[in-house]
Structure formats: structure tokens, C-alpha cells
DOTORRO-143274 format. One record per residue (C-alpha): chain; y, z, x; residue in one letter. Coordinates in steps of 0.2 Angstrom, whole numbers. Example, Ala and Ser with C-alpha at 12.3 -4.5 7.8 and 13.67 -1.06 7.14 Angstrom:
2
MITOR  unit      v      w      u  code
MITOR     A    -22     39     62     a
MITOR     A     -5     36     68     s
//
This chain:
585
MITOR  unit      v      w      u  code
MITOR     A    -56    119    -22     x
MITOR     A    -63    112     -8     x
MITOR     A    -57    114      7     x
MITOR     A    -62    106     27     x
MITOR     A    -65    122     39     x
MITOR     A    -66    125     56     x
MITOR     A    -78    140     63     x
MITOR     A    -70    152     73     x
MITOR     A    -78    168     80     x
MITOR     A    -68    183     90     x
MITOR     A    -74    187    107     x
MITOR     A    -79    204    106     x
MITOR     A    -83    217    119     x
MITOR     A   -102    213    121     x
MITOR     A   -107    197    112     x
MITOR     A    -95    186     98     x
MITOR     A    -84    194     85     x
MITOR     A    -90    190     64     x
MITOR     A    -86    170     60     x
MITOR     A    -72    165     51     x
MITOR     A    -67    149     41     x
MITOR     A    -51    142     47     x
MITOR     A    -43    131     35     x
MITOR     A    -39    114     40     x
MITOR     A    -37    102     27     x
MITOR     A    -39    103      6     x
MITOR     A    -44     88     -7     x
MITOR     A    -30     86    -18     x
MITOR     A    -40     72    -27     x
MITOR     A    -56     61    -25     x
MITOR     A    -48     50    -12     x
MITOR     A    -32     61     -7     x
MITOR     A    -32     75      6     x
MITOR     A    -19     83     13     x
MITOR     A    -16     99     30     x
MITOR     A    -15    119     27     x
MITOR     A      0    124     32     x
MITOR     A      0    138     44     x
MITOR     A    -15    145     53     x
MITOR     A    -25    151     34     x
MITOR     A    -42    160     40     x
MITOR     A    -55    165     28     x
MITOR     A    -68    177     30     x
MITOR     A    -85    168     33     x
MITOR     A   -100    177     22     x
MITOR     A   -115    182     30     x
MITOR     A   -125    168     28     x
MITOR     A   -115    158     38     x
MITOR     A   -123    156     53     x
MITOR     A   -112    143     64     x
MITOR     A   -107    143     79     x
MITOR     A    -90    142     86     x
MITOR     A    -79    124     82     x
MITOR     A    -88    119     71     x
MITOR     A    -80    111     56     x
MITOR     A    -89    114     38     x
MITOR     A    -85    112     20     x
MITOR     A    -78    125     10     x
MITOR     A    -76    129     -7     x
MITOR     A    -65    143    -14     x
MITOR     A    -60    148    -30     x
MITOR     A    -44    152    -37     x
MITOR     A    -46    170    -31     x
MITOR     A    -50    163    -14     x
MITOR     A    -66    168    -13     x
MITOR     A    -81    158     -5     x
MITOR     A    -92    149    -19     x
MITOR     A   -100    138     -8     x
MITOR     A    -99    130     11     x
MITOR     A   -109    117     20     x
MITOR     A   -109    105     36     x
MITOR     A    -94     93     35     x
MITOR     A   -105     81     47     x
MITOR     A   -112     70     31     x
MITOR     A    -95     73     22     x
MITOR     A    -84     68     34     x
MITOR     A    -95     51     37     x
MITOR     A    -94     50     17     x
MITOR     A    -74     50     20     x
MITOR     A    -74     39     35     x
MITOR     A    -83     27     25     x
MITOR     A    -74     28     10     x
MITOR     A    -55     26     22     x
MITOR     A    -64     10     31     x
MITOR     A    -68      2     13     x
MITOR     A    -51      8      6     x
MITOR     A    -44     -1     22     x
MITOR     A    -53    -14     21     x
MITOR     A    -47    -15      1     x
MITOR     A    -30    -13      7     x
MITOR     A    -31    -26     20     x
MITOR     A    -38    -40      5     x
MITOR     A    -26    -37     -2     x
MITOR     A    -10    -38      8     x
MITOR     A    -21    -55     13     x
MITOR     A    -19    -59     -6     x
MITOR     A     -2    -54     -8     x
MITOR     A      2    -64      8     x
MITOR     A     -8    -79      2     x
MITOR     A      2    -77    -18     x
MITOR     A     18    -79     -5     x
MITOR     A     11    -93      4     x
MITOR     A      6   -100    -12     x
MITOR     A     23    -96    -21     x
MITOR     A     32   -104     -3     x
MITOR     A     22   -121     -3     x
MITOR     A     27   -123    -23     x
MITOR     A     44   -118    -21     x
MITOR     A     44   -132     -3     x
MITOR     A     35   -144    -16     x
MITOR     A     45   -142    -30     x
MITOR     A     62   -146    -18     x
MITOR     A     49   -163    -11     x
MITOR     A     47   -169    -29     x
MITOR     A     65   -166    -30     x
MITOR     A     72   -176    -14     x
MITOR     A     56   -188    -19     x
MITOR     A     67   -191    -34     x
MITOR     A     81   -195    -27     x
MITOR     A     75   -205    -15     x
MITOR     A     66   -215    -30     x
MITOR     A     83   -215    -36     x
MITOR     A     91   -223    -23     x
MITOR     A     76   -235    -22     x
MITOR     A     80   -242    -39     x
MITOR     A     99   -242    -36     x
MITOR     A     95   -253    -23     x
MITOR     A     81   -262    -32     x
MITOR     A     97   -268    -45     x
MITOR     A    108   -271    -31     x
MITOR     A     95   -282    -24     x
MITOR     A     88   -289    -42     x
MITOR     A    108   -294    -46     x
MITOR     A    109   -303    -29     x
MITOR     A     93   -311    -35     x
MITOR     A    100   -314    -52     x
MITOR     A    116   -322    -46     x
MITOR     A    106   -334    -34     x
MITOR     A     94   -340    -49     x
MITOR     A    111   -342    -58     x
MITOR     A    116   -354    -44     x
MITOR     A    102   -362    -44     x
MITOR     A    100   -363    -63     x
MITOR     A    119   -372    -64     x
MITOR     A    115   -381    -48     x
MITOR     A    101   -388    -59     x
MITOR     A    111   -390    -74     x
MITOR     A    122   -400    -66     x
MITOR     A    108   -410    -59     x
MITOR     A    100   -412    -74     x
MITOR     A    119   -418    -82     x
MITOR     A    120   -430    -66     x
MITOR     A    103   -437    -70     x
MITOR     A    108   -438    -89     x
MITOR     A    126   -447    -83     x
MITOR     A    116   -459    -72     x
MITOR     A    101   -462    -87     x
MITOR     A    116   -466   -100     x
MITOR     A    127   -477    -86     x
MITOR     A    112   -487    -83     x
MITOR     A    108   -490    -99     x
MITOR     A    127   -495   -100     x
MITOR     A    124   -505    -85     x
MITOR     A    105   -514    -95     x
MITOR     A    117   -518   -110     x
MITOR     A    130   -525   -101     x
MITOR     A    116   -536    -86     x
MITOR     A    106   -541   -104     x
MITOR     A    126   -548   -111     x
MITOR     A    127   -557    -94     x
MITOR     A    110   -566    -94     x
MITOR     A    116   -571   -110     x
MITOR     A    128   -576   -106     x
MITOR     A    122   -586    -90     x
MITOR     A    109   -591   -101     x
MITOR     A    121   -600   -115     x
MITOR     A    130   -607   -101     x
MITOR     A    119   -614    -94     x
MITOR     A    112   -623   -111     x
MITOR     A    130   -629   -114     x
MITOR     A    129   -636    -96     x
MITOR     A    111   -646   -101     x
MITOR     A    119   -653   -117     x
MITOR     A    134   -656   -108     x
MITOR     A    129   -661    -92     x
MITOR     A    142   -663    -80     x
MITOR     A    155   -656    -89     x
MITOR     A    165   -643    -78     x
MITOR     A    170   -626    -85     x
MITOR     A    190   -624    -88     x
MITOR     A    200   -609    -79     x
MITOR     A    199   -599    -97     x
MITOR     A    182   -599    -93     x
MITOR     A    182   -596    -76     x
MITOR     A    193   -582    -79     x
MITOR     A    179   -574    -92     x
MITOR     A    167   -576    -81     x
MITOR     A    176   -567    -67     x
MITOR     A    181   -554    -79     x
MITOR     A    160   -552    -86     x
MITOR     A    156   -550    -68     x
MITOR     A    172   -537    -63     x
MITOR     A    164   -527    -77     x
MITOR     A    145   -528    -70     x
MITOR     A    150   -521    -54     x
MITOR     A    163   -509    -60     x
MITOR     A    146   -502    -72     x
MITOR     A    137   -499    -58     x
MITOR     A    137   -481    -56     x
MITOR     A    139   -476    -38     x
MITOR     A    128   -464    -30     x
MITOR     A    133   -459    -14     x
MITOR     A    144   -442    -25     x
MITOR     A    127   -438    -33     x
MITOR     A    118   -441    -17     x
MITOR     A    130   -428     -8     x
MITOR     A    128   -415    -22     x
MITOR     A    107   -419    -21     x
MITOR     A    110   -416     -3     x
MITOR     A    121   -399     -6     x
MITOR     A    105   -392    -18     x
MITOR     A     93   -397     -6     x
MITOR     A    104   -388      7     x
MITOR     A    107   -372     -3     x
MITOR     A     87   -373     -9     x
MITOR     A     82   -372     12     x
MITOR     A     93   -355     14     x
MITOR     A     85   -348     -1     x
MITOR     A     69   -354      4     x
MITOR     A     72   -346     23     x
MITOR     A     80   -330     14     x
MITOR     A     61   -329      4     x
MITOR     A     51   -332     20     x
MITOR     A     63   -315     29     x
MITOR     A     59   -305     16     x
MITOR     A     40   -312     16     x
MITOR     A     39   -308     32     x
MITOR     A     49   -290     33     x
MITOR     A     39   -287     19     x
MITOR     A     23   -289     30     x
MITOR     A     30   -282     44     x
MITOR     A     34   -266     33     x
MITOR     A     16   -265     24     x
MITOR     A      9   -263     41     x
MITOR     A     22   -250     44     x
MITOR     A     18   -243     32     x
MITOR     A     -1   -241     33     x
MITOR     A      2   -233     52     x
MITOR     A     13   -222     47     x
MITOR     A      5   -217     32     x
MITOR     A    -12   -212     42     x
MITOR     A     -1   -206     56     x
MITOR     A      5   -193     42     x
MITOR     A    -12   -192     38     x
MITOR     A    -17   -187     53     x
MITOR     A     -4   -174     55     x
MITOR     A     -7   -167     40     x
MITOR     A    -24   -164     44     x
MITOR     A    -18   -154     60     x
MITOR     A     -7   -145     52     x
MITOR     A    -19   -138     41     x
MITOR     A    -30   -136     54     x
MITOR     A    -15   -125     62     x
MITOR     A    -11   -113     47     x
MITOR     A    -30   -109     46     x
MITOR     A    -29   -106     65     x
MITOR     A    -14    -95     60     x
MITOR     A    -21    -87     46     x
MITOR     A    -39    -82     56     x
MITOR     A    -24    -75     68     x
MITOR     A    -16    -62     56     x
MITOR     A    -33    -57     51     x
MITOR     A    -39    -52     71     x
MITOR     A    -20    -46     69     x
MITOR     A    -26    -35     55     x
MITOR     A    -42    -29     63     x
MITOR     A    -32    -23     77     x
MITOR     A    -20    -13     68     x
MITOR     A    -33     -5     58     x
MITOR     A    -42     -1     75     x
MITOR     A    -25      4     83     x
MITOR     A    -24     17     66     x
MITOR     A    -43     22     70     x
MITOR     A    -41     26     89     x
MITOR     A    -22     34     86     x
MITOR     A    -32     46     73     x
MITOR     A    -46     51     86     x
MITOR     A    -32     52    100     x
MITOR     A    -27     65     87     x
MITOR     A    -41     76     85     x
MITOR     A    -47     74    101     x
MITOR     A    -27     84    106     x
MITOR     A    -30     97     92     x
MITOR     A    -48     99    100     x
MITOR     A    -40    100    118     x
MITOR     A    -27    113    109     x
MITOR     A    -42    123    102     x
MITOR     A    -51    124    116     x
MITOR     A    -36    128    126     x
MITOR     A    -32    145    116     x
MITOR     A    -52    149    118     x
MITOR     A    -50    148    138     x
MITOR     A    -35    158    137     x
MITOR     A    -42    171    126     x
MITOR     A    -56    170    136     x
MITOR     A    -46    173    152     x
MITOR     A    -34    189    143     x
MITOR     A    -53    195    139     x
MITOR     A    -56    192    157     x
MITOR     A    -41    202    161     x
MITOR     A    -44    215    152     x
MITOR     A    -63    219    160     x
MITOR     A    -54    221    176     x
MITOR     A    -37    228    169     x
MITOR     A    -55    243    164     x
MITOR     A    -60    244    179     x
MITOR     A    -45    253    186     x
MITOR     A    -42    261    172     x
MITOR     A    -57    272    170     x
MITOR     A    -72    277    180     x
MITOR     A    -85    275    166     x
MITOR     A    -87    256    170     x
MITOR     A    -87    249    186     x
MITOR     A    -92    233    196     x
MITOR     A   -109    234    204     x
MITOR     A   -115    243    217     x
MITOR     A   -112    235    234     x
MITOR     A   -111    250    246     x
MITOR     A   -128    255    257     x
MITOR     A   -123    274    257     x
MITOR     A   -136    278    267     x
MITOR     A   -132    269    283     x
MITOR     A   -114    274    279     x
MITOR     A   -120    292    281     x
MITOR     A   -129    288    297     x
MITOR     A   -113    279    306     x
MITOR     A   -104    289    316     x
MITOR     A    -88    296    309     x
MITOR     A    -73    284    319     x
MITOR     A    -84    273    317     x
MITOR     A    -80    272    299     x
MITOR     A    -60    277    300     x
MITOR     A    -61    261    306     x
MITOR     A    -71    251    297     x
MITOR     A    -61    257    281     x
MITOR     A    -45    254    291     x
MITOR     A    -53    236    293     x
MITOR     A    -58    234    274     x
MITOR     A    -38    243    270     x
MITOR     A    -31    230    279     x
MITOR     A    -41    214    272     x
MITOR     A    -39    220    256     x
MITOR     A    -20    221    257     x
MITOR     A    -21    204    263     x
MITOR     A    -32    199    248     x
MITOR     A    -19    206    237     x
MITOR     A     -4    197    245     x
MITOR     A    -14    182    241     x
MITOR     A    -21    184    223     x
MITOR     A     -1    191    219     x
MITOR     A      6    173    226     x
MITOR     A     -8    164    216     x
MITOR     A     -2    173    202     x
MITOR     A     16    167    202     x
MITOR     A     12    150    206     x
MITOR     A      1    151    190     x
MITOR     A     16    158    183     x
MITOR     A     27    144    188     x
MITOR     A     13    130    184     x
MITOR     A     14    137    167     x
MITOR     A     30    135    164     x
MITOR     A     32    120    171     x
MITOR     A     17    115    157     x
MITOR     A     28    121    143     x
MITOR     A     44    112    148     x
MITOR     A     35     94    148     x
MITOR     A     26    102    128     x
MITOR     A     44    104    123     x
MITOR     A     49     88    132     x
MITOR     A     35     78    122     x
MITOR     A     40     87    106     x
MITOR     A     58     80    108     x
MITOR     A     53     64    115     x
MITOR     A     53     46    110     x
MITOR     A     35     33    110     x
MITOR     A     40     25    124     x
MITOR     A     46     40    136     x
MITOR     A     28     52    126     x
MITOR     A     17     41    135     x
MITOR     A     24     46    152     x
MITOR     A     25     65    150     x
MITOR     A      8     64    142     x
MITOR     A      2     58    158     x
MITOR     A     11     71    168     x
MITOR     A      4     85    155     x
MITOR     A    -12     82    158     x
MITOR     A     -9     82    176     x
MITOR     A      0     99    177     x
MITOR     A    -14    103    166     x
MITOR     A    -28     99    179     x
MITOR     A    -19    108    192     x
MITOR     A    -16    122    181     x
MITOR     A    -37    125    178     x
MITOR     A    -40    121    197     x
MITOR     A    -28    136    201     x
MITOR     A    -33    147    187     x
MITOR     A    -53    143    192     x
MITOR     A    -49    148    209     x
MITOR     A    -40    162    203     x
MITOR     A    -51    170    195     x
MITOR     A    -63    170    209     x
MITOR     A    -50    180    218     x
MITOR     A    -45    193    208     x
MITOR     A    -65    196    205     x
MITOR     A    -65    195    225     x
MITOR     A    -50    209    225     x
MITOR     A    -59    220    211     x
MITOR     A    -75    220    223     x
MITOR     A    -64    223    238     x
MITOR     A    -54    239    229     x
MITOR     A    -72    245    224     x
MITOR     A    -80    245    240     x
MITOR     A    -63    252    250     x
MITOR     A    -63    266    235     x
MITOR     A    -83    269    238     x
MITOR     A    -78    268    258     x
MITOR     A    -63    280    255     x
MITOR     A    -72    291    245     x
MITOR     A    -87    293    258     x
MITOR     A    -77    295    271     x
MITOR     A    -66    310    265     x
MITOR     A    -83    319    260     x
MITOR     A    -88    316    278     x
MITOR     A    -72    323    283     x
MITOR     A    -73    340    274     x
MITOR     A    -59    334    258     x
MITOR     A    -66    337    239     x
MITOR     A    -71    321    232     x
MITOR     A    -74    315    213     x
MITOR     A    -92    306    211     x
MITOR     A    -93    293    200     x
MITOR     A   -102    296    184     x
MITOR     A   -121    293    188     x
MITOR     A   -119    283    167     x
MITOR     A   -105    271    172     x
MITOR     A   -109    254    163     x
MITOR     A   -111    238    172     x
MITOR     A   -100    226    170     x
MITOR     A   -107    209    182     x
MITOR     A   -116    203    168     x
MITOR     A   -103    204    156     x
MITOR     A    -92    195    167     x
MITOR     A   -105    182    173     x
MITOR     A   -107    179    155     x
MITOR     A    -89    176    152     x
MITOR     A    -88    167    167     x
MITOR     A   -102    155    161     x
MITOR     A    -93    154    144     x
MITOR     A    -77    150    153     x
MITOR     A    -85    135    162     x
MITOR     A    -93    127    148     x
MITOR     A    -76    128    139     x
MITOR     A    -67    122    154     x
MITOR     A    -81    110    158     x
MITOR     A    -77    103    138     x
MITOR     A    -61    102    140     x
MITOR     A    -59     94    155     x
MITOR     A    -71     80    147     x
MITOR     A    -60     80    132     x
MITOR     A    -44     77    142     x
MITOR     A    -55     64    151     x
MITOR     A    -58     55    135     x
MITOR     A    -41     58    127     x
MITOR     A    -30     50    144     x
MITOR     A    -45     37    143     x
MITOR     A    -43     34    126     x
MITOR     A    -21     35    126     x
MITOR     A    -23     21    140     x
MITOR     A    -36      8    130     x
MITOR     A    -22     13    116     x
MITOR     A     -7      7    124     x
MITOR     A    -16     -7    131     x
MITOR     A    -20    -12    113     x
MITOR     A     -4     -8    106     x
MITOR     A      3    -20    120     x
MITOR     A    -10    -33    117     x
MITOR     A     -6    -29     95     x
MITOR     A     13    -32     98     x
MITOR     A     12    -47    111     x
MITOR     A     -2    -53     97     x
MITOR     A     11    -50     83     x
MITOR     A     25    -59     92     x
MITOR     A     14    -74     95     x
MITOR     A     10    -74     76     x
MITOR     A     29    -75     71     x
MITOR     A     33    -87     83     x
MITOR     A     18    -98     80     x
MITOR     A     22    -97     61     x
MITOR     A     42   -103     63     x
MITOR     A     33   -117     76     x
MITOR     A     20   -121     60     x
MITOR     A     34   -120     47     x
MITOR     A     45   -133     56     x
MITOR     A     33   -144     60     x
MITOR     A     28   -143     40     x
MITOR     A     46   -148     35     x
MITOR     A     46   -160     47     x
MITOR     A     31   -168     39     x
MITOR     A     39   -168     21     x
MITOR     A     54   -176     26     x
MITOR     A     41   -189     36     x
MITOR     A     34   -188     18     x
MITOR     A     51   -193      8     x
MITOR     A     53   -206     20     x
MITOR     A     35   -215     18     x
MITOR     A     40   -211     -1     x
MITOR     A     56   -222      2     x
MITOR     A     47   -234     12     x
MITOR     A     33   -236     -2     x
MITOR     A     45   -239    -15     x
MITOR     A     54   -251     -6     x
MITOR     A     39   -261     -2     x
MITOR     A     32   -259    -19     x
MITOR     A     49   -268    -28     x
MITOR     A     49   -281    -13     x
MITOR     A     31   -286    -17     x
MITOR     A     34   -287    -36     x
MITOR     A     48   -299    -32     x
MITOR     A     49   -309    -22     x
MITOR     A     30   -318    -31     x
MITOR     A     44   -320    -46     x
MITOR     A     59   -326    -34     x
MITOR     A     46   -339    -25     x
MITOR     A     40   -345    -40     x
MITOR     A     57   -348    -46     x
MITOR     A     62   -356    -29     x
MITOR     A     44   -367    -33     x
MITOR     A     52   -374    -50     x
MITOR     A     72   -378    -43     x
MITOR     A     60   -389    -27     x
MITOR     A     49   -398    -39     x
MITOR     A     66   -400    -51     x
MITOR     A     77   -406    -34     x
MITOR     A     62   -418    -30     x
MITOR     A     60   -428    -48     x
MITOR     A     81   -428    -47     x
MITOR     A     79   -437    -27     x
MITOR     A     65   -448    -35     x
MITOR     A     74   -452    -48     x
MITOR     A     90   -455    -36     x
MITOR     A     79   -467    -27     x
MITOR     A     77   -479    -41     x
MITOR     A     94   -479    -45     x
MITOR     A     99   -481    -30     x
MITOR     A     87   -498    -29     x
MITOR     A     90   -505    -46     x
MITOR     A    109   -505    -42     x
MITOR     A    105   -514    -27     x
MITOR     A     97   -525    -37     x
MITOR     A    110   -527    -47     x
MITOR     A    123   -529    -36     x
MITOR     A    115   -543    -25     x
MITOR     A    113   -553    -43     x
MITOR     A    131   -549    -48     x
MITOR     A    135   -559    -30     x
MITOR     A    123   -575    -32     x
MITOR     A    132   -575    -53     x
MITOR     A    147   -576    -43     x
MITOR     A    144   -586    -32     x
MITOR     A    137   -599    -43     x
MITOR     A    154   -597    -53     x
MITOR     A    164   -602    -38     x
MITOR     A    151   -615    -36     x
MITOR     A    154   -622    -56     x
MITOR     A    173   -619    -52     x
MITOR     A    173   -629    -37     x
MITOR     A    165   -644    -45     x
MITOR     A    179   -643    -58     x
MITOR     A    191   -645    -48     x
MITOR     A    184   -660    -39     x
MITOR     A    181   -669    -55     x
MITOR     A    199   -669    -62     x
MITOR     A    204   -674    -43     x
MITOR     A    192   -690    -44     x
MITOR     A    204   -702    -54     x
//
């Protein structure tokens, strides 16, 4: 099974301890990894030749033995690579699931459009009948209007043929009379013939059919022909007035349309920056991540570096094989005079008394520092996001002051051990001077400065890392927070930007529905009112041949009339010159 390794190697007593392979991570499958548990170490082989924190690939077997182990560098680009494409897999596809939502959204919205389109076209042809009944009942007017023309004009054709029968029976009549007055000459007509002739006229006149009824119903259609006529020329014009509408509105919606598209792609390239920054949110909350479990690393290699530390000097005073170096020119000890050097060690007894008072509040005030470190760990550990930030911050300051004190610390118990070695060599001179038996030290005792210059170098370039580490991490938790701001703000502007987007989309389907409306209406308007005119066309051309036809009527029973009054009055004339005949005796 393979597994991702980190290199670790013991500190030893002179040099580094044998490498071992501390498990981090294992490959469940191809694309599936998961953590050790625990802190699992495995013995590295002797090939391996490493050095310390660095992270390899390791295969065991099932017995857990080595099979093989390599550099992780090319592997864990390998993986990177293949978590930015599975990303980026991941990512098409939520785009295409949110676009099938989108999709599924604008159907369902489009579906509901047809559905209010078709009501509304409902409504439109409810009104449509309404209107084409209104339109039938005023044809039906007009059509008995004109019936009752057309029986006026028939009423009037037959009376007037009444009337030509009965002027054609007068002139013959007149005509007879007139020859039976040439055969007769002077001969005057009788009052039984008088009385015919009066009678013949009464029924002339009273077969003159009067117009003036017909003329006040002509004048009634004619009348009732001008409203329909002015109704027409409303809708006409509405009509017009409702086509242009129509064509501004229709490119207003257009328009809008166009924008709103224009919007929802603007929206769309939005949730995809959106994306991006999550994904890089993810990337920099993943490094913020091993950069901590390389700060923790490096934290327990200063501290065991420091207890190694410890323990050189906790040697120094514990045996006499080992000692610091050799600081003391014995000779020109030998040669000072002998209260000369009671009081320089007095001097060097009470400097170093002071040393340790200092080095032993240094020590508690480490102590303390320490603590103080641990209660804001457990504090984060129990802490929310918001309040982690915070006491990160803090952490890594208590943390700075922690390695300032403990690098200035270590300076001074260094400085004590030198002190206590030079009093002790002072002391030790002095009391031989003096007369008193004195232990040498062992002529073979092992120098220790260059071990702990060595360690001391080691402990600077670990601290030296770590600061830059902690640098980087509190560099990168801001620029993280600043983009988690920045995400959320971004996120929020989204949603609101899609509810502004999705209102003004209804609000431009029901624009939709009622362009629909409008087109429909115009649409049955502009089929017609062509029929309703032509119609209206007919019932004027049909009213104008009935006044036409009034007209001459109306003259030939003028006519008529003025020669019913000259028969008349030639009758009373014939009368009259009756009656003056029979008078004459």
C-alpha cells in the first residue's frame, strides 16, 4: 500500500539519530486518500538518505515492511494536478447542473407564459364575439333599415304606378271631354258631371303618395348610417393609434429583452469568478493547513532541540568528564597576589549570584509565556471561525515573544554555565594556593562548545524557518480572510443580483402577455373593421339610389299635383259657364 511519509531523524549525542518514515497520509484508491491516525513511524532502510522533513513516498506491504520509497515532490505535483482537473470537473459540472436548473426554470416560467398567453387569447376572442355580435346586431339594423327602404321604394314604385293608371284614366277622360265639347260646342257639362269630374280629380290627389313619412325615415337611416360611419372611423383610428403602440412597445420589449440577456450572462460570468474564488479559498485554506502542521513540526524539533540543549548543560554539572572550554589563564592567576584573588573570586561569586537570580526569573517568565501559549491552543481548539481568527492572531504573537525570550534565554544560561566554570576554576586555584586539597579536572575531559555551537546553529536555522513560516501562515490567514470577505460579499451580491434579474424577467413576461393581448386585439380589429366598412359602403350606396329615387318621386308628384289644380280649375271654369248659360233666358 502506498503511503505519503515524512522524514524524521533523532538528534543524537554527536550528529543525527538513523531516519525514520513517519506516516502521514495512505491511498485508499486511485483518486481517494485519507490520514494515519496516530503518530505511525516506520523504520527507514539504509538506503534512504534524506534529510530531516522531508516528505517521500512509501510503499509497505501487508507485513509492514518497506518495498520501495521515493521523493513525493513529482507525486504530490501528480496529485495536485489531478485535484485542480477533478476541481475543475466538479466545477463544469455543478455549472451544468445549475444550467439543467436554469433550463428546467425558463420551461417551467414558459410553460405558465403559454398558459396565461392562452387565456388572454381567450379572453381576446370572448371579446372578439362580444364585439362581432355588436357588430352583427348593427348590420341587422341596417339590413332591416334597408328592407324597409327597399319595401318604401317598392310601396312608392307600385303607388305610382297606381297613380300613372289613374293620370293615363284622367287624360282620357279630359280627352273624351274635351271631344264631346268639339262635337257639341258650347254645350255646358251638367252637376252629375261636375260631380265626376270632382270626384276623378279627389281620387288623383288622394293617389298621390306623400313623401314627407318616407323622406323622415330616409333622413333616420342617413342619420343612423353617419353614427356607424363615425363609430368605424374611432375604431380606424384607435386601431392606428394602437398599431403604433404596439410597434414601440414591441421593440421596447425588444430591447429589454436584449438587456436582460445581456444581464444573466453578466450574472452567469459572476457565479463562475464566484467559483474560481472558492476553489482558491479551498487552495489557500489547504496551504494555511500544512504550513500549521509544518509550524507544529518544527516547533517540536526546537523544543527537542532545546531539552537536547538542556541536557549538555544539565552534564556539565553533573560530571567532570565534559566541560565548557577553557577560559582561565592559570598562569597569571598563579602570579597574582593572594587577596588579590579572594577578591576577585568574591567579585566573580557575587556576579554570578546575580546571573542566576536573572536566568531563574527568565526561566519563570518562560514558564508563564508557556502557559499562557497553551491556554489560547486550547482556546482555538474550542473556539468558533469568527472568534479562531483572533486568537490565531494572538497565538502567534505570544509565540514571537516566546522564541525572543527563549533565544535570549539560552544565551544566558550559556553565560551562567561559563560563569560557574570559571568561579569553579577560580575556586579551585585559590584553595590550592591556600594550602586546602583540591580535585584536578581530568586532563581527557571532552569539549563540549562545538557541540553546542552546533546546536545552536541548528536551532537558528530551525527558528529562523519557523519564524518565516509563521510569517507566511499569519500573511497568508489575512489575504484568506480578506478573500473569504470579498467571496461572501461577492456571493451575496450574486443572490441579490439574481432576485433583481428574476423580477425584472417576470416583469417582462407579463409585459409579454400583454403585447400578446394587445396583438390579438389589434389583429381581430384589423380583420373587421375592412368587412364592417365594406358593409357600411353597400347600406350608403343603397341609402343614396333610395334619396335618388325619392327625389323623382318627390318631383313627378309635383308635377302631378300642379296638373290635378289647372284640371281643376278648368272644371270650375266649364262649371261656371254652365251656369251662366241656363241663367241667360
Amino acid at each position: 500500500m502506498l503511503y505519503l511519509a515524512e522524514v524524521q531523524k533523532k538528534a543524537g549525542f554527536i550528529g543525527s539519530g538513523k531516519p525514520e518514515f513517519k506516516l502521514l497520509a495512505c491511498q485508499r484508491s486511485e483518486q481517494s486518500w485519507s490520514s494515519v491516525p496516530g503518530d505511525e513511524v516506520v523504520a527507514a532502510p539504509d538506503d534512504a538518505t534524506y534529510n530531516a522533513g522531508a516528505l517521500v513516498m512509501v510503499e509497505l506491504s501487508n507485513n509492514r515492511q518497506i518495498q520501495r520509497h521515493y521523493e513525493a515532490g513529482r507525486s504530490l505535483v501528480t496529485i495536485l494536478q489531478t485535484f485542480s482537473n477533478l476541481s475543475k470537473k466538479y466545477k463544469t459540472q455543478e455549472e451544468e447542473i445549475e444550467q439543467w436548473k436554469q433550463s428546467l426554470t425558463f420551461q417551467s416560467q414558459e410553460l405558465n407564459r403559454r398558459e396565461m398567453d392562452m387565456e388572454s387569447r381567450q379572453e381576446q376572442l370572448e371579446q372578439a364575439e362580444a364585439d362581432l355580435d355588436k357588430l352583427d346586431e348593427q348590420r341587422q339594423a341596417t339590413e332591416q333599415a334597408q328592407a324597409e327602404l327597399e319595401q318604401l321604394r317598392a310601396d312608392l314604385e307600385r303607388k305610382n304606378q297606381d297613380l300613372e293608371g289613374a293620370w293615363a284614366h284622367l287624360n282620357g277622360e279630359m280627352r273624351r271631354l274635351e271631344e264631346r265639347q268639339a262635337e257639341m260646342g258650347n254645350i255646358s257639362l251638367d252637376e252629375a258631371q261636375l260631380e265626376q269630374l270632382q270626384e276623378a280629380l279627389d281620387r288623383l290627389t288622394n293617389a298621390i303618395t306623400p313623401t314627407e313619412s318616407v323622406r323622415q325615415q330616409l333622413d333616420a337611416a342617413f342619420e343612423h348610417w353617419n353614427q356607424q360611419q363615425a363609430t368605424l372611423e374611432h375604431h380606424q383610428q384607435s386601431l392606428g393609434q394602437q398599431q403604433q403602440e404596439l410597434t414601440q412597445q414591441q421593440q421596447q420589449q425588444q430591447q429589454q429583452i436584449s438587456e436582460l440577456e445581456s444581464a444573466w450572462q453578466s450574472w452567469r460570468d459572476g457565479e463562475t469568478a464566484l467559483a474560481d474564488r472558492r476553489t482558491e479559498l479551498k487552495l489557500q485554506q489547504a496551504l494555511i493547513v500544512a504550513h500549521q502542521e509544518r509550524i507544529t513540526l518544527l516547533s517540536e524539533q526546537l523544543r527537542d532541540q532545546g531539552a537536547l540543549h538542556k541536557q549538555i548543560y544539565d552534564l556539565l554539572n553533573t560530571t567532570d568528564k565534559v566541560r565548557l572550554s577553557k577560559k582561565v589563564d592559570v598562569a597569571a592567576l598563579e602570579a597574582m597576589p593572594l587577596e588579590t584573588l579572594q577578591t576577585l573570586v568574591s567579585e566573580l561569586e557575587q556576579d554570578l549570584e546575580k546571573v542566576s537570580r536573572f536566568v531563574i526569573d527568565q526561566e519563570e517568565e518562560l514558564t508563564l509565556q508557556q502557559q499562557a501559549i497553551d491556554e489560547l491552543k486550547h482556546k482555538i481548539e474550542q473556539s468558533s471561525e469568527f472568534d479562531r481568527l483572533q486568537l490565531e492572531t494572538e497565538l502567534a504573537d505570544e509565540q514571537d515573544r516566546y522564541q525572543m525570550l527563549n533565544e535570549t534565554l539560552v544565551g544566558q544560561r550559556r553565560n551562567l554555565l561559563e560563569r560557574e566554570e570559571v568561579l569553579s576554576q577560580h575556586q579551585a586555584l585559590l584553595r590550592r594556593r591556600q594550602g586546602h586539597a583540591t580535585e584536578e579536572a581530568p586532563a581527557s575531559a571532552v569539549e563540549l562548545e562545538p557541540v553546542l555551537d552546533k546546536l545552536d546553529e541548528l536551532r537558528q536555522q530551525t527558528n529562523d524557518e519557523l519564524h518565516t513560516l509563521e510569517t507566511q501562515a499569519k500573511q497568508m490567514q489575512e489575504s484568506v480572510a480578506t478573500l473569504r470577505t470579498e467571496t461572501e460579499q461577492m456571493a451575496a451580491a450574486q443572490g441579490t443580483r439574481r432576485e433583481e434579474l428574476q423580477t425584472q424577467e417576470n416583469q417582462v413576461r407579463e409585459r409579454q402577455q400583454a403585447l400578446g393581448c394587445l396583438q390579438g386585439k389589434v389583429d381581430l380589429y384589423g380583420e373587421l373593421l375592412p368587412a364592417a366598412k365594406e358593409r357600411l359602403d353597400q347600406g350608403k350606396q343603397t341609402l343614396d339610389a333610395i334619396a335618388s329615387s325619392l327625389a323623382q318621386l318627390q318631383e313627378s308628384s309635383d308635377y302631378q299635383l300642379q296638373a290635378i289644380t289647372e284640371m281643376r280649375q278648368t272644371v270650375f271654369t266649364l262649371a261656371a259657364e254652365g251656369t251662366e248659360q241656363l241663367a241667360t233666358p
